[in-house]
N, C-alpha and C positions, 0 to 999 in steps of 0.2 A: 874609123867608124865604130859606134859604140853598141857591140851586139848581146845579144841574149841566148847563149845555148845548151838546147836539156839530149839527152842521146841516152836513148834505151829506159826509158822511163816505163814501170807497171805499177801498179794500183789494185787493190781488188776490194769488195767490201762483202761480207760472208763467202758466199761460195760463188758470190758473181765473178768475174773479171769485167773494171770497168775498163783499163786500157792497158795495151800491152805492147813493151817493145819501142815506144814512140816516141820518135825522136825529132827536133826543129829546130827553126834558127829563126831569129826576131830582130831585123835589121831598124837601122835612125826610121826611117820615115815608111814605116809597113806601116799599111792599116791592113787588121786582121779583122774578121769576122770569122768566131768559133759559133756551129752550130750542132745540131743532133736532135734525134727523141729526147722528150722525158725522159730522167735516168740512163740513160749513157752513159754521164760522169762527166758533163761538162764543169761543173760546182767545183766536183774532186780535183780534176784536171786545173783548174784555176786556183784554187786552193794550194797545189803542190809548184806550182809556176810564181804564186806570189812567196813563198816560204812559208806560209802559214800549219801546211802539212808535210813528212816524208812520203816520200814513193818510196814503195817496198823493196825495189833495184830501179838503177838509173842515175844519173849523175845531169847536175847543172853548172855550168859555166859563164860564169858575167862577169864585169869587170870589177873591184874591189869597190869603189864610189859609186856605183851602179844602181841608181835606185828607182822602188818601183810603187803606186799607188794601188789600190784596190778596192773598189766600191764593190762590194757584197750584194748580193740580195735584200739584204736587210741590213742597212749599219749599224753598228754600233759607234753609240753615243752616250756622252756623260747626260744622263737626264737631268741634271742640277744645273749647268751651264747654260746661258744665255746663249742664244746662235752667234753671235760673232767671236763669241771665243773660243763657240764648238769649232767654227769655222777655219779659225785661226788658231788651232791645236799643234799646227807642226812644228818640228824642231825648230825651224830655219829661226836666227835670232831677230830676223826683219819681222817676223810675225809678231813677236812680244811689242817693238816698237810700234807698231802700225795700231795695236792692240789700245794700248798705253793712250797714241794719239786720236785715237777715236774716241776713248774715255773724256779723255781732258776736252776735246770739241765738243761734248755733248753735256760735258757741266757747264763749260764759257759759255753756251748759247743759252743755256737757261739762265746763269748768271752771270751778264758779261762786266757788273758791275765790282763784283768780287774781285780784289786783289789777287790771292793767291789763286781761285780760277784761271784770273788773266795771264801770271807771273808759269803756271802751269803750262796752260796751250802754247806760250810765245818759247819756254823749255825744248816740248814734243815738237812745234814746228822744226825748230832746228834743228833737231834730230835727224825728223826727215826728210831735211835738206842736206845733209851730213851724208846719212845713208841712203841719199837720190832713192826713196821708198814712195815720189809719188807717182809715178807709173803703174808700179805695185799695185797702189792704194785704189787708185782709180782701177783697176782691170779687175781686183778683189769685187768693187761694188759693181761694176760694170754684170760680172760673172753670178753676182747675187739675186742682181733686177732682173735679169733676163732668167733664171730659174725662178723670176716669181716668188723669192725670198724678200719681204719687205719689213716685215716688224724687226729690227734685230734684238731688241729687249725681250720677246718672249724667250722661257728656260725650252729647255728640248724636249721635258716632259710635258707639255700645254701640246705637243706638236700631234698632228695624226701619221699616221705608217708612210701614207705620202711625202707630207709636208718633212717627215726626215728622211726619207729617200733622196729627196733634194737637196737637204742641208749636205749627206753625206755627197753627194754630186760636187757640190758645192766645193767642200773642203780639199776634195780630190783632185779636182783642175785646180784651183789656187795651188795646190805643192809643185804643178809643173816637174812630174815624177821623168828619170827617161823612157820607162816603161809605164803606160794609163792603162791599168786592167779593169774594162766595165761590165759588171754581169746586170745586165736588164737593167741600163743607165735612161732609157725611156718610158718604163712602167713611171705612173704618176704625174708625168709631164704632160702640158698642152699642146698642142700643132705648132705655136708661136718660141714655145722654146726645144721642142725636137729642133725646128729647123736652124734655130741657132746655134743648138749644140753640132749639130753636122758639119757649120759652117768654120765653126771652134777648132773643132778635130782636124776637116780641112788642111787649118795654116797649124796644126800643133807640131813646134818642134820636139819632136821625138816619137815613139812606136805606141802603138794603140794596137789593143787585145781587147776587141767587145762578142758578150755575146747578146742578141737579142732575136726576138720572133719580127720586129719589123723588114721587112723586104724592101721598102723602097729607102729605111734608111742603111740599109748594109749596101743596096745600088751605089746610093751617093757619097757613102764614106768609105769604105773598103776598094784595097787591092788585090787581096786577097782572100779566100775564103778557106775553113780548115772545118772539115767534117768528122765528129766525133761517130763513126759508126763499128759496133760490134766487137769492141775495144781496139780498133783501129784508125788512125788517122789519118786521112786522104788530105791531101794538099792540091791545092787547083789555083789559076793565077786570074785574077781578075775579080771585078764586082759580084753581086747576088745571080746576073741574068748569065753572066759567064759559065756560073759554078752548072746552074741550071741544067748548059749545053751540055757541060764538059763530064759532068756526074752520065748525064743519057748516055754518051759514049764509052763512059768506065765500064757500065752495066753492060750495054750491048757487047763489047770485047770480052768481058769477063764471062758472061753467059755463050757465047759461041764458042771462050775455048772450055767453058763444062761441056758442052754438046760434044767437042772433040773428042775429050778423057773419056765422057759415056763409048760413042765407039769406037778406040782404043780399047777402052774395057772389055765388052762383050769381044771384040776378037780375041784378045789375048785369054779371056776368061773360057774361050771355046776349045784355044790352045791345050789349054791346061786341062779341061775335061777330058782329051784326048789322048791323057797319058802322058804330059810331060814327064822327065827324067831327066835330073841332075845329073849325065855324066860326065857333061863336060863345064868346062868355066864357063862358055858362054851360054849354054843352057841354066847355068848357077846363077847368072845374073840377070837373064831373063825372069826368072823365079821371081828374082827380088824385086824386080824392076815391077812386077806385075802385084807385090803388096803392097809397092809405094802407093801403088796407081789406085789398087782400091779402096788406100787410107785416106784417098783426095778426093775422093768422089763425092760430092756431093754437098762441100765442105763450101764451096762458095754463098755466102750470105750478103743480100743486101738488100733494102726496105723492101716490106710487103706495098704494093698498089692495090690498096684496100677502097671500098665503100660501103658507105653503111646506108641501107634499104629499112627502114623504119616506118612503122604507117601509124598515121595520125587521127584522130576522134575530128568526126565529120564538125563542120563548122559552117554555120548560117550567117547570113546578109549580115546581121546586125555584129559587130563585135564589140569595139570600143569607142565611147562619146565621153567627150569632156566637153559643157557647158558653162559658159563665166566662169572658171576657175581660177579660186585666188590661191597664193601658197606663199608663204614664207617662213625663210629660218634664223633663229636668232638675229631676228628683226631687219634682216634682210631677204627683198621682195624676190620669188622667183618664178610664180606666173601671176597674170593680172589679166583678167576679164581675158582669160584664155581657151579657146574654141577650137576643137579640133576632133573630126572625127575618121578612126581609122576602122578600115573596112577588109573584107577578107581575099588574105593574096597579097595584099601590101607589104614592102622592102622597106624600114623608114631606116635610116642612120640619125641618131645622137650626136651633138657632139660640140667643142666649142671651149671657154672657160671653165677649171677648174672648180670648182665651191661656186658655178652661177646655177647647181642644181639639179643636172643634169638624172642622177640617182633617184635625187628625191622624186624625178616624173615615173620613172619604174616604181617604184613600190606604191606612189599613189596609182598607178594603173593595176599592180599587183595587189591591192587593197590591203597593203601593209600597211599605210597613212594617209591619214584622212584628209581632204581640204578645207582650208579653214573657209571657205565661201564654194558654192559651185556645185554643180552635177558630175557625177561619174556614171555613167550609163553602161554596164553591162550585158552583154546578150548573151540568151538561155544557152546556146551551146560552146560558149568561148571556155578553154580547157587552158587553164596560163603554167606554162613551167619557164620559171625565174632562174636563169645562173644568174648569180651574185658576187659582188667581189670578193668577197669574205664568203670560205666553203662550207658550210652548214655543220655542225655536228658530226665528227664520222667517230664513230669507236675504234680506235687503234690497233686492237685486239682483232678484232674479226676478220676474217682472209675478205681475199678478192672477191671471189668466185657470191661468198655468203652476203656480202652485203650488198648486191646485186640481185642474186634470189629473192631477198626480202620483198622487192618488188613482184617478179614474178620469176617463173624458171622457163620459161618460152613467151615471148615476144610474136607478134604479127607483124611482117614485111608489109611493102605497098602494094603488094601481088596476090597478100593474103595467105601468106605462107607462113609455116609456123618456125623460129631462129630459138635454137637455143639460149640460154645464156651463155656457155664456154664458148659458141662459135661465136656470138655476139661482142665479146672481148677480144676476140680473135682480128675481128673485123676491125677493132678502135687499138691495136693497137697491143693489144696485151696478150702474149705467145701464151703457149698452153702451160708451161713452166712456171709462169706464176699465178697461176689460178688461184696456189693452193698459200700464196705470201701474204704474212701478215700487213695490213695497211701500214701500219707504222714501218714498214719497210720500203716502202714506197717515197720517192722522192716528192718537195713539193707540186713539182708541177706533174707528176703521174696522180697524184690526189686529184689533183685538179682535172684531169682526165678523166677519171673514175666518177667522180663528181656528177659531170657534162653530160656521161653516158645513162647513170640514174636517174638524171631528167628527164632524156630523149625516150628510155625506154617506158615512160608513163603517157605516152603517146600523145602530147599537147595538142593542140590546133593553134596555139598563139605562144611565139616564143621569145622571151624576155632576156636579153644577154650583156650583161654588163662588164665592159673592157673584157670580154674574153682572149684579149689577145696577149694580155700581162704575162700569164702563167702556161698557154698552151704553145709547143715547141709547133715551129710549118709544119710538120707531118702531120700532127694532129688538125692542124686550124685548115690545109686542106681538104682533109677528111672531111670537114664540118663545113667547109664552102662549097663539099659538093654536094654533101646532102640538103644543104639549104638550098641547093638550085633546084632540087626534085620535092623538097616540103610546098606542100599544099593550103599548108596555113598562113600566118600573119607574122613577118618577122620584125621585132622593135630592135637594135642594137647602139648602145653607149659604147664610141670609141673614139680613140685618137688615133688610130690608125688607118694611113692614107688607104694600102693594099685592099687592108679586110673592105674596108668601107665600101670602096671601090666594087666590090664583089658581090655584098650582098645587100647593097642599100639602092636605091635611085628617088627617094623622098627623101631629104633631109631637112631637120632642125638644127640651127646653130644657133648654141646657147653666146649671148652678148654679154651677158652678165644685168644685175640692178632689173631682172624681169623680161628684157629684150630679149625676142627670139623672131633668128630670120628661117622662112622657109624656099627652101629650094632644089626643084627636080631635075634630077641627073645626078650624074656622076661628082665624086667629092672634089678630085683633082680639076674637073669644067668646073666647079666653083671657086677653086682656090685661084686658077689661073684667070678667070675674070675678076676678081676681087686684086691681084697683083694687076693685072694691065689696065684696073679700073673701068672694066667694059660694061656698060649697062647690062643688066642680069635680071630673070623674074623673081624679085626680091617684095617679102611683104613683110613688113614689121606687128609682132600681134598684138604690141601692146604699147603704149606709151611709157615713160618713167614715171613714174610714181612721187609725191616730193618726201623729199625722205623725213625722215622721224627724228626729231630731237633731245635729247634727257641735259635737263641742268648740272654738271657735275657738283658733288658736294663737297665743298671746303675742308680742307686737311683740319684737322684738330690740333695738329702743333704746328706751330707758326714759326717757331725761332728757337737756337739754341741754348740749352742750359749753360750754368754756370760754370760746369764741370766739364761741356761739351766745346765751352769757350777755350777751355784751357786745350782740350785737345786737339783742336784747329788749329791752334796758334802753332802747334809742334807738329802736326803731322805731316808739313810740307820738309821737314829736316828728316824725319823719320824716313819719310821718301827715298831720299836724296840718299843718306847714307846706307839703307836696303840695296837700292841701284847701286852706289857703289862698291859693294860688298860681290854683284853678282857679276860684273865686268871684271871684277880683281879673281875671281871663282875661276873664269869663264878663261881669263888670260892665262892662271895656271894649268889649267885644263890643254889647252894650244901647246903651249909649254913643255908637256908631259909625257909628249910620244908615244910611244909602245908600255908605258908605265903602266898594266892595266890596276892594278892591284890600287897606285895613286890615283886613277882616272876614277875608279867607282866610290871612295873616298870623296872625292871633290863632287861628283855627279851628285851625291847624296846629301853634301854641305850646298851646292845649286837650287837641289830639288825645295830644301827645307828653307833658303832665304827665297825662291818662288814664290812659296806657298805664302809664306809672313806678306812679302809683296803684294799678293794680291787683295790677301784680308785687309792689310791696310791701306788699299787702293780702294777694295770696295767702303770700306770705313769712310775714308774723304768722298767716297762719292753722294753718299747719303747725309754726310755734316754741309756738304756745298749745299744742299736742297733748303740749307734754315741758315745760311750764311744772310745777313743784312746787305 
């Protein structure tokens, strides 16, 4: 069995300690789910697991061929690079091939008439047939359509933060790494490809390290759960609702033996008032026994059972009306003669298709954008605070505590009591110790925290929340499902999350795409599950499709190749040919070379540079094919 193991691993970042001591074992077929607050060190932790960073003591153990994938927060990616060759970035040489043969398919379909087109793809076919690469090929696009990857000619820079979150998804599963390390591999995704990535993970042969804020996808995928808390790591065996149980009973054990050491303490501490005296050994060791005791006291840490009491600007009958509303974006439709009006007290959930829109109904309700046809009806006392997926402005400089003042320095409860701001932080999540830290010290998702709470504290009547689930760790999102149980106002939320939805929605809109939007009351999972067993449902469609809009494309200006472009057609299929054979001859002394490192980065460098020529003059023929006759 091919395992993973780190022992006695610490970390610290200024004067924090994110983790200490922590040691684990990563067997073929774990599914882990790593979780914690904000700022914990989950990032770090995964960062020092993938190699990417040292841990400052601790040691890792894997096997020499051992290899491991890692999807970031954010990927990096060549932004010059078309997706399929961001796609197909890995070493493995079947990637080049597969590469190659997609190329050449995609000039023979345009030009099936072209000789050396033809003479090209009937080359790459055999190839991979040679290196039996169509399985490969097919499970690559298979893994691209179901994330919703469809252009593959766009570069990576055209992409939005999303649309490469998924490429790097993308690229990730294709390596078929032993180790799949995913941080937040469902931010971005839609319900239709969450469930398939679960399903993915499932049958993946080898170990799976994810962390994410969804709950019912750590139920479905995970064995195991691993809690990053206090710089320590708890290990607990089973899915999400396991960890649940099994954490209440850590706590409850742990808290009854502090209650012990307390009285422990007081008697021995009464001992001691009384004139203890070292004369003998065991009196000596009584002594000491009783400084251990009071070095422990108190020392047990584990999540605050916070809620946060916030009261809200009174709100009348009238809140939100939208009349015929028409909207579209870049000439795709996304409401049409759309009518809907929401009133005060109402749970709606969002949610649905990616780019059918979804955002753009928030900031037209948030009167960020306008509609191009239709009424928006506002009422006199509707108060809207907008979380956004993108965090507003913060100054990096300015501590905790101050950029929260700026609003105000006491806050009113729903009891009409007056909250500081330090206990207010206190309450979301943020110890008194960093009151006084600069924002830029602050993890992404503790920004994101901070953020959330400068909303809440401007006391809306109508709150706008878009994918708040991407960046807020569980502690925090149920901090904020419980006070949306006690909010008195109007809650809208955009999300792909089954849990949240479930919790604080019971209207939903699902967005179809092309304008389509179904409505329906209850619970998200009652809708999901009558739409799988196809059971009739109170389903209304608001709008018909539209026909879509046409533009005549304009005719290329060159039509055919020069004289000079003739000649170089004629050579660039030998050009080819002997490139390729240059880098299998590379590639064989490379095999060849063993422990030679000194020869190995030599050849690695004579690889790199007949690559590079390969490709220029791959893309060269691909652009000469486009004016071939």
């Amino acid at each position: 069995m091919r395992t993973f193991r780190a022992d006695n691993l610490t970390s610290t970042y200024g004067e924090k300690t994110l983790f200490r001591d922590v040691s684990l074992l990563i067997n073929e077929n774990d599914r882990i789910g790593l979780i914690g607050t904000n700022g914990s060190g989950k990032t770090s932790l995964l960062n020092v697991l993938a190699g990417l960073t040292g841990a400052e003591a601790g040691t890792i153990t894997k096997p020499n061929d051992y290899t491991i994938g890692y999807l970031k927060q954010t990927p990096e990616l060549a932004e010059d690079k078309q997706i399929l060759d961001a796609v197909l970035a890995g070493d493995q040489p079947m990637f080049e091939t597969i590469r190659r043969y997609e190329r050449a398919l995609a000039a023979y379909s345009a030009h099936p008439q072209a000789p050396q087109a033809a003479d090209r793809f009937t080359k790459l076919q055999g190839q991979m047939d040679s290196q039996d690469l169509w399985e490969a090929d097919s499970q690559i696009k298979t893994i691209l359509t179901k994330l919703m990857i469809n252009d593959w000619d766009q570069t990576i820079g055209q992409l939005s933060g999303g649309q490469k979150k998924r490429v790097g998804l993308a690229q990730i599963l294709i390596q078929h790494p032993d180790l799949l390390i995913l941080d937040e591999p469902t931010n971005h995704l839609d319900l239709s490809s969450i469930v398939w990535l679960q399903d993915f993970l499932a049958s993946y042969r080898g170990a799976v390290l994810v962390v994410t804020h969804d709950r019912y996808f750590l139920d479905n995928v995970t064995n195991h759960i691993w809690e990053l808390s206090f710089g320590r790591l708890f290990h607990y065996d089973g899915n999400y609702q396991a960890f649940v149980q099994q954490k209440a009973e850590r706590v409850e054990l742990e808290n009854e033996a502090e209650k012990k050491r307390q009285a422990l303490y007081k008697h021995e501490l009464d001992w001691m008032r009384h004139g203890a005296k070292a004369r003998s050994t065991k009196q000596k060791g009584r002594i000491n026994r009783f400084n251990e005791l009071k070095d422990s006291i108190g020392k047990v840490q584990v999540d605050q059972d916070v809620a946060i009491s916030l009261g809200a600007t009174r709100l009348g009958k009238d809140v939100l009306e939208l009349q015929h509303a028409e909207l579209a974006y870049d000439q795709r439709p996304i409401l049409h003669d759309f009518n809907w009006l929401i009133q005060g007290g109402d749970r709606i959930g969002i949610t649905g298709q990616n780019g059918a829109g979804k955002t753009s109904l928030l900031n037209v309700l948030a009167g960020r954008q306008a509609l191009d046809q239709g009424i928006l009806k506002v009422g006199e006392t509707v108060k809207i605070g907008y979380y956004t997926q993108q965090t507003e402005g913060i100054d990096q400089d300015k501590r905790v505590i101050n950029y929260l003042s700026e609003v105000a320095e006491t806050v009113v409860d729903k009891n009409g009591e007056r909250i500081s701001v330090a206990n207010l932080l206190e309450q979301f999540l943020f110890p008194r110790f960093m009151h006084g830290t600069l924002i830029r010290k602050l993890s992404g998702g503790e920004q994101r925290r901070l953020y959330l709470l400068k909303i809440l504290m401007q006391a809306p009547n109508v709150l706008l929340l878009d994918e708040p689930t991407n960046d807020l760790d569980i502690s925090t999102l149920t901090v904020l499902e419980n006070y949306l149980d006690q909010f008195p106002g109007t809650v809208i939320t955009v999300s792909h999350d089954r849990y949240f939805l479930n919790r604080v929605a019971d209207h939903l809109l699902i967005f179809k795409g092309n304008a389509e939007i179904v409505r329906y009351t209850g619970r998200f999972t009652d809708y999901l599950a009558a739409q799988e067993n196809a059971a009739p449902v109170a389903v209304k469609k608001t709008s018909s499709t539209p026909a879509a809009t046409t533009t005549a494309q304009q005719p290329k200006v060159k039509t055919k190749l020069t004289y000079a472009e003739q000649l170089e057609w004629e050579k660039i299929d030998d050009e080819l040919e002997a490139l390729d054979e240059q880098r299998q001859a590379i590639e064989a002394e490379m095999n060849a070379s063993g422990d030679n490192y000194e020869k190995l980065a030599k050849l690695q460098k004579q690889l790199n540079d007949v690559t590079a020529k390969y490709d220029e003059k791959t893309a060269r023929w691909e652009y000469l094919s486009e004016y071939v006759d």
